[in-house]
C-alpha positions as CSV (number, residue, x, y, z in Angstrom):
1,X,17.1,-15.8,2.0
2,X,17.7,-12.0,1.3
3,X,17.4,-9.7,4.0
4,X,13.5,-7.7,4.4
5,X,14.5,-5.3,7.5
6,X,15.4,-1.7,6.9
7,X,15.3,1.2,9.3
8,X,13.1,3.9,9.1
9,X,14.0,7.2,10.9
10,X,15.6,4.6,13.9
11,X,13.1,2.2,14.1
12,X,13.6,-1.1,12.4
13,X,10.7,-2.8,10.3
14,X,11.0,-6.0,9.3
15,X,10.2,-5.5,6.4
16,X,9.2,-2.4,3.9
17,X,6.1,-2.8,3.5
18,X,3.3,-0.3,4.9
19,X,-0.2,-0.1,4.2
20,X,-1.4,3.4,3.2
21,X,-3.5,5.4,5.3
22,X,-7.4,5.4,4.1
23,X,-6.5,1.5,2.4
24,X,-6.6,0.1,6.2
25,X,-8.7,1.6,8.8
26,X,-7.0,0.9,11.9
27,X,-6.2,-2.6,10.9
28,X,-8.3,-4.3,12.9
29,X,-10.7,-5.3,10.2
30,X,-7.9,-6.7,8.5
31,X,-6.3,-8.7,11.2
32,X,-10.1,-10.8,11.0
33,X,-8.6,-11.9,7.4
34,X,-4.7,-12.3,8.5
35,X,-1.9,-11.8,11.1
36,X,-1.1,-8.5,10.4
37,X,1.9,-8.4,12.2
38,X,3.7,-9.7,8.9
39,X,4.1,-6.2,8.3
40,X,6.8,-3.4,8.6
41,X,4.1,-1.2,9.9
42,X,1.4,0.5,8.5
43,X,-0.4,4.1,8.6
44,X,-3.9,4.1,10.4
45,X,-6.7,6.1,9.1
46,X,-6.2,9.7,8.4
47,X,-7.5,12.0,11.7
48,X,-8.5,15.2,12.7
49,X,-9.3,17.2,15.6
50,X,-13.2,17.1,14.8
51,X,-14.6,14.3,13.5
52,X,-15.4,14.5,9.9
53,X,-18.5,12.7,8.1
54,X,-16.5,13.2,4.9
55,X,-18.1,13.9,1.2
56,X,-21.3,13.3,0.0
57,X,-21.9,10.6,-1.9
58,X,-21.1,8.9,-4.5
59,X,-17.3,9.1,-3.7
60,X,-15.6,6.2,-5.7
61,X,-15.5,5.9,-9.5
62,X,-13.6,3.2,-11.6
63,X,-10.7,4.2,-13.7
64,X,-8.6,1.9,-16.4
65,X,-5.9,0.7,-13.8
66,X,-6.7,2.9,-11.2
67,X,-9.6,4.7,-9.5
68,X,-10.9,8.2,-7.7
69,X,-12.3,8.7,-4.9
70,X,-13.0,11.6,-2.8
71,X,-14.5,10.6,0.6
72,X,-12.9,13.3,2.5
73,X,-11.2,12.4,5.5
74,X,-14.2,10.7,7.3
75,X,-13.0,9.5,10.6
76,X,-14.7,9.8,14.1
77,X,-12.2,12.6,15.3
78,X,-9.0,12.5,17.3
79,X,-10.8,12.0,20.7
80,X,-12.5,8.9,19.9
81,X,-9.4,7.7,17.9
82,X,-7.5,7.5,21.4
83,X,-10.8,6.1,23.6
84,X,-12.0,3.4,21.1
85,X,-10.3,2.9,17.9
86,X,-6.4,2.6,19.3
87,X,-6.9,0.1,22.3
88,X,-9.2,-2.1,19.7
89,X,-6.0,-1.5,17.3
90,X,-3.5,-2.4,19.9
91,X,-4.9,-5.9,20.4
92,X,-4.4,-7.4,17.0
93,X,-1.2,-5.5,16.5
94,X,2.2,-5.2,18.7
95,X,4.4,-3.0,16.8
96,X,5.4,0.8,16.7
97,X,2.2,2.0,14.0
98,X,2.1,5.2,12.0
99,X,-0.2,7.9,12.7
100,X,-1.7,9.7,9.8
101,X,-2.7,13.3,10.6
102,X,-4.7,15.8,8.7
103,X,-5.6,19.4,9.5
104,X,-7.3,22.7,8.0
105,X,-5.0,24.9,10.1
106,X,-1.6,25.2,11.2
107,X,-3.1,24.6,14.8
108,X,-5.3,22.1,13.8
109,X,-2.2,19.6,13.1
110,X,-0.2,20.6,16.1
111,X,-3.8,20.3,18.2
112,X,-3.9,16.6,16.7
113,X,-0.5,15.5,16.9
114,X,0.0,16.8,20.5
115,X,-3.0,14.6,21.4
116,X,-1.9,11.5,19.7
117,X,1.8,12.0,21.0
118,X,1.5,10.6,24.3
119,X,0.2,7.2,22.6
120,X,3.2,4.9,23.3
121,X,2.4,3.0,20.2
122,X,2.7,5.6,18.0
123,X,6.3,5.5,16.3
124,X,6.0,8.3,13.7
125,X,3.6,10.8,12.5
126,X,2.5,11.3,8.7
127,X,1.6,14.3,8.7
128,X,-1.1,14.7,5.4
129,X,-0.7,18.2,3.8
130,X,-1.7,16.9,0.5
131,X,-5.5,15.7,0.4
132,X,-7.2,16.4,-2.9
133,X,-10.7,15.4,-1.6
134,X,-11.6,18.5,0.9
135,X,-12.0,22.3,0.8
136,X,-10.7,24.6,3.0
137,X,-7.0,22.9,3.7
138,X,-5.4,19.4,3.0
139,X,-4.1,19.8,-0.1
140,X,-3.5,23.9,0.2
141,X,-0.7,23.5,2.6
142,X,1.2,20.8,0.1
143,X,0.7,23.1,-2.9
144,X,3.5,25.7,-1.1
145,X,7.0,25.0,0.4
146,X,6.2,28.0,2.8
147,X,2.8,26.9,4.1
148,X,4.6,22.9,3.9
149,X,7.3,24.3,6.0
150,X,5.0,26.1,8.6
151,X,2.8,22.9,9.2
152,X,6.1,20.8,9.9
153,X,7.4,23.6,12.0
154,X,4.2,23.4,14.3
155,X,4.1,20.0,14.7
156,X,8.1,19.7,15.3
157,X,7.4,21.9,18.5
158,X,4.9,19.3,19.6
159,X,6.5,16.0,19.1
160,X,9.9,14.3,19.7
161,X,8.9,10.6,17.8
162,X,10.1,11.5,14.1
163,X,7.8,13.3,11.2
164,X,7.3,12.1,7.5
165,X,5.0,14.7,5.7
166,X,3.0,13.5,2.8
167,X,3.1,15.6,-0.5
168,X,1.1,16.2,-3.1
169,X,2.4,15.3,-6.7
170,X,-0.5,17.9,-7.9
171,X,2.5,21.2,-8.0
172,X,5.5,21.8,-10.0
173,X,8.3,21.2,-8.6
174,X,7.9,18.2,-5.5
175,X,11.9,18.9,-4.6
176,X,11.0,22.5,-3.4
177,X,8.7,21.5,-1.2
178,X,10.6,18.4,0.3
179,X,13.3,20.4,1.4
180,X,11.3,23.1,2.5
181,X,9.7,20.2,5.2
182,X,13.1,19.0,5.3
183,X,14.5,22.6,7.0
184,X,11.7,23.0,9.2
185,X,12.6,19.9,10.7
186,X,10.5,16.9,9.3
187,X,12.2,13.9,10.0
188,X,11.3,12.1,6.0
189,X,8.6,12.6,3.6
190,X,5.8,10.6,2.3
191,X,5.0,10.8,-1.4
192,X,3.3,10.7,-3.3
193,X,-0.5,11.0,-2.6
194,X,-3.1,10.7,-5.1
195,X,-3.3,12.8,-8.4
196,X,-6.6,15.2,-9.3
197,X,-8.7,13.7,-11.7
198,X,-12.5,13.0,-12.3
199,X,-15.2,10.8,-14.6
200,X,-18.5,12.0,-15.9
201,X,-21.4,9.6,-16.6
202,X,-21.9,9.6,-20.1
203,X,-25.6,9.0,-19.3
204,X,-26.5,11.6,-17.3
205,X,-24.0,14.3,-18.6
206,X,-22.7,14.8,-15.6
207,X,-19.2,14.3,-13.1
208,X,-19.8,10.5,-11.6
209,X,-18.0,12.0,-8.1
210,X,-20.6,14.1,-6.1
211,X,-17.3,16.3,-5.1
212,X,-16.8,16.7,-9.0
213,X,-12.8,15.5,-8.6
214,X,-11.1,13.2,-6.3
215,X,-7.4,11.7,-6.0
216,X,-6.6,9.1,-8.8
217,X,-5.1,6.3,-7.4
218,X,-3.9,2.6,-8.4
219,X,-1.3,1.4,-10.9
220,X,-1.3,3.7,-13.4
221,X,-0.2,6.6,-11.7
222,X,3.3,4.1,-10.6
223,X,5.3,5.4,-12.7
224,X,4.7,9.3,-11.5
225,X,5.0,8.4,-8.1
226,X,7.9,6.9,-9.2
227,X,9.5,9.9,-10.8
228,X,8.8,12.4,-7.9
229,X,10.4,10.2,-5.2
230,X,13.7,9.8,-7.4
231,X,13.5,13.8,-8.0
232,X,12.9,14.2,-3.9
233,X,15.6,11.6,-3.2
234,X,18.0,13.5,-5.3
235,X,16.9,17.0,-3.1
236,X,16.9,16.2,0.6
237,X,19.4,13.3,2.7
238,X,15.8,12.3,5.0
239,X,14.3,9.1,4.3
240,X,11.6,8.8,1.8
241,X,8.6,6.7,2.0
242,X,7.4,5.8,-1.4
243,X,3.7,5.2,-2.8
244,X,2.0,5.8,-5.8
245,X,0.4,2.4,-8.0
246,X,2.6,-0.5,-6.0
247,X,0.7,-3.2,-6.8
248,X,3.8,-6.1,-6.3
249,X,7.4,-6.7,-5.0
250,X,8.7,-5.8,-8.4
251,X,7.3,-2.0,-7.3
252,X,8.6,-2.0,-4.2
253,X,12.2,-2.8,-5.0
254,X,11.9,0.0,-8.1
255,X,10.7,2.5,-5.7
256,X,13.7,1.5,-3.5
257,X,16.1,1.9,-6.2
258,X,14.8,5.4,-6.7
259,X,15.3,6.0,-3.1
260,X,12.5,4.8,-0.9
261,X,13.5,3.4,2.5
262,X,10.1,2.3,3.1
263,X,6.9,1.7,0.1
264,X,3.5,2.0,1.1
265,X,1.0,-0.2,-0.5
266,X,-2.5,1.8,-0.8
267,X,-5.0,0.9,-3.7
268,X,-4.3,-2.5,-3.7
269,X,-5.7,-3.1,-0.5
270,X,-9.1,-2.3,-1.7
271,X,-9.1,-4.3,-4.6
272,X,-7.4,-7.4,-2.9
273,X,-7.3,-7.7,0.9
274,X,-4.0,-9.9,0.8
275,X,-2.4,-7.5,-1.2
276,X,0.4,-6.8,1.2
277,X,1.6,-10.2,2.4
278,X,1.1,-11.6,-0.8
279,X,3.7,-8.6,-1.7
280,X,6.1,-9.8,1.5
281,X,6.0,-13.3,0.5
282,X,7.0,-12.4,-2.7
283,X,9.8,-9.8,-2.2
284,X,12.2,-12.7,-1.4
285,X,12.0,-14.5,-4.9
286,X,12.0,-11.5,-6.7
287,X,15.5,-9.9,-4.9
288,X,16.8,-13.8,-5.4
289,X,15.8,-13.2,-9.0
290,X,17.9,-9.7,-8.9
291,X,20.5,-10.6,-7.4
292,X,19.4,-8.4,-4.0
293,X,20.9,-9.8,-0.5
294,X,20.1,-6.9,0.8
295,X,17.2,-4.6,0.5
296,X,19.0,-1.7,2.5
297,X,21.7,-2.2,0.1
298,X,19.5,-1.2,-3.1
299,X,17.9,2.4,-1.2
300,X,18.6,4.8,-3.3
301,X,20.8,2.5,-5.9
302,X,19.5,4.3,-9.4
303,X,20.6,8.1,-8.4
């Protein structure tokens, strides 16, 4: 059997295969369904300093292979992540997990990811500087290598365990921006996160999302994600961390190829539960298939 483990900024997983913040909660609810432990890791829900009740409602619409949504980085706030949410986490699963981390100020991220630091668990931080779905910051820091660069800057000072920051593929050039993260001392980079796009209800005349847009997610925007983590791969010598539409091992090992070390798995999760060790079971046939012994082997393979 081919070998699953790769090494992602010095820690091993044993396999590639993460589960996307906002797909996952903090895994719990999906550890009633399966052992969850089958997976490389994965990246709890997106936090803040305050808790956040999110977006008004209705935040989901249905796309042609894919779908919006725009709920807004709800989550009960960075306090309550550590009192309730991580100890219930830590029962159900035993390895290093990421932290997801959003902000809508320089200080708010370094606030959050100086709290979350001392949580032994915790093996990396993603820091989020790419929402679509809020006002005020998320995707505003992603949109500039500057303001990118400040954010990982902040949070370098505050943390020794290693820092992927997550980018927006809704700018112009992704490459600036990754090495801009890259000199300021994040450790990888995370991309991509969902694309701007929106519905209206052909009834009512009116956007289906109460926000108006929200971040498109789900197989058809693949071959985007794609795209920018071969251009990113090509610009900085930090590990990447590919997403974007993988639905099933064939994705993972593309977005290898282009230069992932590591694929998260996000839509997917919603519309199938078992999405991501249906996708582990699977990676062995398919690299048999390939001719793949190795998947560290194949990292970066198509540049």
């Amino acid at each position: 059997m081919g070998k699953l483990s790769v090494d992602l900024c010095g820690i091993g997983l044993d396999n590639p295969v993460i589960p996307a913040s906002g797909t996952f909660g903090f895994g719990y609810e999906f550890a009633e369904i399966y052992d969850i432990n089958v997976l490389g890791t994965f990246s709890f829900k997106g936090t803040t300093k305050e808790p956040r009740f999110g977006n008004p409602t209705p935040r989901i619409a249905e796309c042609t292979a894919g779908m919006i949504n725009a709920v807004g980085l709800q989550n009960p706030g960075v306090e309550k992540v550590l009192a309730e949410e991580l100890p219930k986490m830590k029962r159900v699963f035993r390895k290093p997990v990421m932290a997801n981390v959003s902000g809508f100020s320089v200080e708010d991220y370094a606030y959050t990811v100086e709290k979350l630091n001392a949580e032994e668990q915790i093996g990396w931080f993603e820091i989020n500087v790419s929402c679509p779905n809020v006002h005020g910051g998320g995707m505003s820091f992603g949109t500039s290598p500057a303001a990118a660069a400040e954010v990982t800057a902040a949070v370098r000072r505050v943390t020794k365990k290693p820092i992927l920051i997550k980018l927006s593929p809704n700018v112009t050039d992704i490459a600036a921006i990754a090495k801009a993260c890259e000199a300021a001392g994040a450790d990888g980079i995370s991309l991509i996160n969902t694309l701007l796009g929106m519905r209206i209800d052909l009834k009512t005349k009116r956007p289906v999302i109460a926000n108006t847009m929200g971040g498109f997610s789900g197989p058809a925007i693949f071959p985007v994600a794609l795209r920018m983590v071969y251009q990113t791969a090509r610009a900085v010598k930090i590990p990447i961390v590919g997403m974007g539409g993988v639905a099933t091992a064939e994705n993972v090992i593309e977005m290898m190829l282009a230069g992932a070390t590591a694929v998260e798995i996000g839509a997917a999760n919603l519309t199938d539960p078992l999405a991501c060790p249906k996708i582990i079971n699977a990676l062995p046939v398919a690299m048999e298939k390939y001719g793949i012994k190795n998947l560290k082997e194949i990292i970066g393979a198509a540049l």
